[in-house]
N, C-alpha and C positions, 0 to 999 in steps of 0.2 A: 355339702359337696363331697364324693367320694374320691377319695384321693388310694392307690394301691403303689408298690414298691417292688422293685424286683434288683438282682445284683448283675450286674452286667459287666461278661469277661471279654476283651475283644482285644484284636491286633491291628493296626494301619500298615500300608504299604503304598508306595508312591511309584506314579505310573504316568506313562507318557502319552497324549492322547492319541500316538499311534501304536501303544503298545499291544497284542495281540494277549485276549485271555490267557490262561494258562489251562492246562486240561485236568480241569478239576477231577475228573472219573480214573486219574494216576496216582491220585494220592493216595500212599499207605491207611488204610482203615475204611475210605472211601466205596461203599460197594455201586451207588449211584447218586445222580447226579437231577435231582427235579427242574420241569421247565422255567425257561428265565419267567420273573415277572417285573413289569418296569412301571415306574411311579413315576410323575412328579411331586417334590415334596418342597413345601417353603415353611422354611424355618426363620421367625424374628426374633432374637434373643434378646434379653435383658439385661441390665446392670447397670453400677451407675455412672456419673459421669469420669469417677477416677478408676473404676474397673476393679473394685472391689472383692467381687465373687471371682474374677476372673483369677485377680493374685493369689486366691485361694485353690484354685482348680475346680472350682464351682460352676456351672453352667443351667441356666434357666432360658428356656425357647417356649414360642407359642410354634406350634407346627401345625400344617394340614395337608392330606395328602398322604397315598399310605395308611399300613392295616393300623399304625396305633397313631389316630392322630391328638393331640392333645395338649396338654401342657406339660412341659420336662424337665424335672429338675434334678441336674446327675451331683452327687456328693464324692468325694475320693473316700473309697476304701482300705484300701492298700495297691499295691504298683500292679497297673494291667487291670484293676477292678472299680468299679465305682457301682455306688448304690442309686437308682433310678427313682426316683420317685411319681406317677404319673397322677394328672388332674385334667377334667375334661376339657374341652375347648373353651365353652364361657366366653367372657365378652373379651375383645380381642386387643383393648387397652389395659383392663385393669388385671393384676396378678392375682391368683384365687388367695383371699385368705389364708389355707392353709400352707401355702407354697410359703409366702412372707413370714409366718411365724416361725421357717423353719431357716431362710435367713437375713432375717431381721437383726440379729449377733454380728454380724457377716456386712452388715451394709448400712447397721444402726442409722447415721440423720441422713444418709444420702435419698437423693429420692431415684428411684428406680423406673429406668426407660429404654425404649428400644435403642440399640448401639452397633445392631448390623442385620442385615435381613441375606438370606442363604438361601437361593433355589438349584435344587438339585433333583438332575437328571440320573434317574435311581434304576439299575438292573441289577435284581437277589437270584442266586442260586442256593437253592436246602440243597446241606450236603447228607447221605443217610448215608447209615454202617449195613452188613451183610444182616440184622433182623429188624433191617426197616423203619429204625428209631432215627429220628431227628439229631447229627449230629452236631452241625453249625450250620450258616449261613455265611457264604461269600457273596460281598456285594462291591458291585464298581461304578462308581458314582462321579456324575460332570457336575461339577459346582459352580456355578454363578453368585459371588458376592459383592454384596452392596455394605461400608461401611457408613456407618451417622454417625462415630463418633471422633472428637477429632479434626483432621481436614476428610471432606467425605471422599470416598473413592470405590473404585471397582476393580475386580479381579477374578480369575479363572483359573481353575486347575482340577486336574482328574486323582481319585486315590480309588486305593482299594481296602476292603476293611473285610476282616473274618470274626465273626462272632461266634462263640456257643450257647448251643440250645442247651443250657444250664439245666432249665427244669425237666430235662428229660434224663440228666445222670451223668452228662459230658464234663469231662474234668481240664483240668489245668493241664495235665500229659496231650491231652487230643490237640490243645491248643496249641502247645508245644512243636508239635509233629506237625500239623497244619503250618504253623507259621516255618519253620525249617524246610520243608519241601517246599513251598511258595519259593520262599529266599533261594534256592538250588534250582528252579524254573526260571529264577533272572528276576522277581521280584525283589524291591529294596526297600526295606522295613523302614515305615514313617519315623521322622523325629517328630513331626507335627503331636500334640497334646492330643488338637480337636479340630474341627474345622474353622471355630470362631479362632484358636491361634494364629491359622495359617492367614484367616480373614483381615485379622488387628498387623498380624505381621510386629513389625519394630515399637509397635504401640504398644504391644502385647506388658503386665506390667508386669514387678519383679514381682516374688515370692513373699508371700504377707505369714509370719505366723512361724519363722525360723529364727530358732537361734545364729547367732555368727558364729563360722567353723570353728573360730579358734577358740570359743568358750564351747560349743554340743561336742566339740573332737579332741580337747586338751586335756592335759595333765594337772593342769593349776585348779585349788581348790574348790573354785568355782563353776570347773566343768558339769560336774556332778550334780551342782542345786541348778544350774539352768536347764538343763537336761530334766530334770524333773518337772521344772516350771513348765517349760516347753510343754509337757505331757497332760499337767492337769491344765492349760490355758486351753488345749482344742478338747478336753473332757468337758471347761466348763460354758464352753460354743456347741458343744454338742449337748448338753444337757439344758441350756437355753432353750432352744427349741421346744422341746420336750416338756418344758413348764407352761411354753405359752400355749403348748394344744392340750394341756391337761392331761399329762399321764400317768396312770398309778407311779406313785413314790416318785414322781422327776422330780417334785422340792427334796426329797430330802437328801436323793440324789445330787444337785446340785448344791445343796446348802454344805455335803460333803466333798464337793470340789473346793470351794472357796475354806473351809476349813484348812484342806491339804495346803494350798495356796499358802493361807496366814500363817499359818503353823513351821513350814520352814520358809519363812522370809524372816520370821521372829527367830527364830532359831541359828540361821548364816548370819543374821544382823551383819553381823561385823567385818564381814565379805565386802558391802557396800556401803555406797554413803548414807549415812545415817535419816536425810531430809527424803530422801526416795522411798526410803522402808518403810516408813512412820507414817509418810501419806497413803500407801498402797493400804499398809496394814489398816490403818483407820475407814479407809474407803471400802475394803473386804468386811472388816467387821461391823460397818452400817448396812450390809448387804444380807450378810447372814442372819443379821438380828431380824431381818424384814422377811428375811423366809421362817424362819424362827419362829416366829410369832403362829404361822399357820403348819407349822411341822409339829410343834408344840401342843400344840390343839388336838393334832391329826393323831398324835399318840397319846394324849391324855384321852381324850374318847375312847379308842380301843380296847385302851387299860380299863375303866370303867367299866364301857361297853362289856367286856370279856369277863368280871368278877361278878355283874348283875347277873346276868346268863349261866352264872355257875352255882348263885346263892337259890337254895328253894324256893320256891314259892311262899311260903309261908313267912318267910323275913324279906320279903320286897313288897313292903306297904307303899302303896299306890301307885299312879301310874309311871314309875320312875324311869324306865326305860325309854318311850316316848317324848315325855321331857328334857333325857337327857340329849335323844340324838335332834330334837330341837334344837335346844339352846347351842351344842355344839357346831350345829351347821349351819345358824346365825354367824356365829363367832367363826369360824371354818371363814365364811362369804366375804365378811368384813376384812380378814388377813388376807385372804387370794386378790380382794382388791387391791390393797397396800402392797403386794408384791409386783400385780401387772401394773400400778405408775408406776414404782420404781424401775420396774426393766421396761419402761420408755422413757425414762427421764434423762434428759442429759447428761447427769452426776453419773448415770448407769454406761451411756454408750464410752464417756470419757473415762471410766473407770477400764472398761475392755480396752480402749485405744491405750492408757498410759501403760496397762501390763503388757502388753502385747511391743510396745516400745521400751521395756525395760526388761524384758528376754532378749530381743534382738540389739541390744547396746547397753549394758548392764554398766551402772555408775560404778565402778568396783574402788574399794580403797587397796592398801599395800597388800593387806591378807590376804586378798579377793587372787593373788597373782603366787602364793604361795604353794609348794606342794600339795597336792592335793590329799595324802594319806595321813600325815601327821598333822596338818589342820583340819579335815574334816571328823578325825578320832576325837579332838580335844572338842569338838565343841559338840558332839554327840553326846560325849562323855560330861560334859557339863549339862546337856538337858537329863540326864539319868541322875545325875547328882541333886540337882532342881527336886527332882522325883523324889529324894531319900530326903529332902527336907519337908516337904512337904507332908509326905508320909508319918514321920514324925508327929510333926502340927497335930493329923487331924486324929492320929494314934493317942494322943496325946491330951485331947480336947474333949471339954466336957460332955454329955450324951445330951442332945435335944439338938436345937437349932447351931450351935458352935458347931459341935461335931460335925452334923449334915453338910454343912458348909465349905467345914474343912477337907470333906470328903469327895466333896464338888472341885474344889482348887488341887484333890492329887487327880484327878481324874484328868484335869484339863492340862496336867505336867505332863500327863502321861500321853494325850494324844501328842505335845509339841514333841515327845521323845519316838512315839513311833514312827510319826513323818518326818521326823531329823534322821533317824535311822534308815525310812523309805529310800530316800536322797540320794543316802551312802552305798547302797546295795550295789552299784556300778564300780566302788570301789572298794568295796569289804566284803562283798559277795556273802554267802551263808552267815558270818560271824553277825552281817549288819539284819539278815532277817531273821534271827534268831534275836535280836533285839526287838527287833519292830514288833517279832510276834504278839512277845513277854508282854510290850506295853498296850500292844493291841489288847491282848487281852485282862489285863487289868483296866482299862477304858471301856471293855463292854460290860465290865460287873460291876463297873461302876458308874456307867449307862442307866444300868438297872437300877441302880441305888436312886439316881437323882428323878426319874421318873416316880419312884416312890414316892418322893420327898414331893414332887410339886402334885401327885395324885394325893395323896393328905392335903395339903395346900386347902387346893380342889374342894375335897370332901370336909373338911373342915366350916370352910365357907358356906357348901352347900347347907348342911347339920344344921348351922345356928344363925342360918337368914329366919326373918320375922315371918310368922303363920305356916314354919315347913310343916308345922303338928308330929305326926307318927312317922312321917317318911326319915326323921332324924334319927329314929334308930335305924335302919336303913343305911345310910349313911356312917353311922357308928359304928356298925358292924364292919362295912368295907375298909373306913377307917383300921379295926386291931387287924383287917386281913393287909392292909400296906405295911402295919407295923411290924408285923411279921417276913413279911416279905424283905425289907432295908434289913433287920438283923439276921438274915440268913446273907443278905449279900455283903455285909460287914465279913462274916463269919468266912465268907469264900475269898474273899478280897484277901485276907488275913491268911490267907492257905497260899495263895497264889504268886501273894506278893514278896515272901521270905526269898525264891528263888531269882527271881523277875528285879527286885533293886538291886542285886551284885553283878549283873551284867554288863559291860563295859564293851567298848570296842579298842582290842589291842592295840599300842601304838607301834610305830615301826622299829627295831632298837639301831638302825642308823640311817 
């Protein structure tokens, strides 16, 4: 089924059913004014029975009637914008597949039904500029609604709504101007969201997916790590989606959200209560491990893939390329499986409900309530210190499998130090991204390093399974080419990281 998207910028305004148009052909920019055209349109919306989508500012309708009829699914983009999504008509019970997999995150075991039906008696005016271009649409629309969900009921009322024709170069100014002259004609700009708000009325529910002011708006230590939480919790509902339609790079994408996640909740530990952390953390890292598996995959192929394709011909005895992207896209199928149970598995949607409850009422201990500058420096400053012991370790550790290992555990100090540092940037501003950087970048060379290490692995295995014959030199050969590769990025790690472990986040001196 074809599904297409567009951004959609518009303003409401509320109107009295004897209110007299306004004369559109006075507005500034305005050179004319196209004949009305007038629809019926019935819109049935979905969602579920606790209104889900709705507390998100989500909105899914089956509509017909009018130039786009179809199915509709609006996302919030930022304030005045949402992104559309559309899907043809199709059967007029079931939600297209691709709509559900986009908020399935959003609505995980609820089951998904209609919750109010909207017909609306529709007159559009195209507003154009002086070279005839498509500027917006004014539309003023009688609404008749019917709730289901709830006690049932019905209701009436008239608005009016200005959209821009986006795709023709209309900007956020035109919008501007448009809604400002309306308002000075005696138009009174909507509080209404959408129509289904105005429909739910007092049913309408609260805001799902917010911090409490006094932790996203405070001074205390913990303004700062929920406020980030906050950020990557609608990255990793957004990036949800995205895995279950299969998009280039959405696992590893995602497998990077729940990282940020684990990474400072391990880090603030001590912000909150100890039995909260421990179960989040453990539940993120059953999650990662299961995209892992197929992100894993997905770059040890390429790695592969990309050194066969660079060796002559003459040293790739047999058919090893074909074999390889065989076997890998068995093993690829088998991982994406174990990913899609996991993200419909119960452990999955309870895993989203308990984060999303422990941003919005954060178990905090006494620290959690502490200034926020000189406790967020110290424990910043303990993940950096994490980092200089580590480093040590693996500096320090024999060459072969120890060393590789040791190399592995600075790498993985070093992401908790960049996203402890991430965190702090609302209160350290430059000082805390000039840390994050440092560690970012010793986490990507030694990114590099550990791909090495499991591409050996790999080629290892392959080398000296029984009847490989001649393709094991083959294999040997790629083998000294990983060897090389891990001691150049020792070599760079070793440049990088002299500057990158004395960084610190100043404390305050009163």
């Amino acid at each position: 089924m074809a599904t297409s998207s567009t951004v959609e910028a518009e303003r409401k305004f509320d109107a009295e059913a004897s209110t007299p148009l306004p004369a559109l052909d006075t507005i500034d920019g305005v050179a004319s004014v196209g004949a009305p055209e007038t629809h019926t349109l019935e819109a049935i919306y979905f969602d579920t029975r606790h209104l889900a989508l709705a507390a998100r500012g989500i909105s899914l309708r089956r509509r017909t009637g009018g130039h786009d009829a179809g199915w509709h699914l609006k996302l919030p983009l930022s304030p005045g914008k949402r992104t559309e999504i559309h899907a043809p008509l199709g059967n007029a019970d079931t939600v297209p597949d691709e709509l559900m997999d986009r908020i399935l995150a959003y609505t995980r075991e609820g089951t998904v039904a209609a919750v109010a039906t909207l017909t609306t008696e529709r007159t559009s005016y195209a507003l154009y500029g002086s070279d005839g271009g498509r500027l917006a649409d004014f539309v003023d629309d009688h609404v008749h609604a019917h709730v289901s969900v709830g006690e049932p009921r019905e209701m009436e009322w008239r608005e009016w709504e200005v959209e821009l024709a986006a795709q023709d170069g209309a900007d956020d100014s035109m919008l501007d101007n448009l809604t400002g002259q309306l308002a000075e004609a005696g138009a009174k700009p909507s509080e209404r969201t959408s129509k289904l708000a105005t429909a739910l009325g007092g049913s309408w529910p609260d805001a799902k997916g917010t911090a409490g002011t006094e932790y996203s708006n405070g001074k205390a230590a913990v303004a700062p790590v929920i406020s980030f939480l906050q950020t990557q919790m609608a990255d990793l509902l957004f990036q949800d989606a995205h895995v279950r339609l299969g998009q280039d790079d959405s696992v590893h994408q995602m497998r990077s959200v729940i990282r940020r996640l684990r990474s400072v909740l391990h880090s603030y530990r001590t912000l909150f209560e100890p039995a909260a952390v421990e179960e989040r953390e453990r539940e993120l890292k059953t999650l990662a491990k299961t995209l892992g598996h197929y992100r894993d995959i997905e770059v040890l192929h390429a790695r592969l893939r990309k050194y066969l394709e660079e060796l002559p011909e003459e040293l790739v005895l047999g058919p090893l390329r074909d074999e390889l992207d065989q076997r890998m896209a068995a093993r690829a199928d088998t991982a994406m499986a174990a990913v899609r149970n996991h993200m419909t598995s119960r452990r999955y949607f309870r895993l989203l409900d308990e984060l999303e409850a422990f941003i919005a009422d954060p178990p905090l201990t006494a620290l959690g309530e502490k200034p926020a500058r000189k406790t967020v420096a110290k424990l910043v400053n303990k993940a950096a210190k994490r980092l200089g012991k580590r480093h040590d370790a693996a500096v320090g550790a024999a060459v072969g499998p120890e060393r590789d290992a040791a190399f592995h555990e600075v790498r993985k100090a070093a992401k908790k130090l960049r996203f402890a540092a991430a965190a702090a940037e609302s209160t350290y501003g430059k000082r805390a991204s000039k840390v994050e950087a440092a560690a970012h970048k010793l986490q990507s060379i030694l990114g590099d390093h550990q791909d090495s290490v499991m591409a050996r692995a790999e080629l290892h295995n392959l080398g000296s399974a029984p009847g490989i014959g001649s393709a094991a030199f083959t294999y040997g050969v790629l083998h000294a080419m990983e060897r090389s590769v891990a001691d150049a990025t020792e070599t760079e790690y070793l440049r990088h990281s002299r500057k990158a472990l004395k960084l610190r986040l100043k404390k305050p001196t009163s």
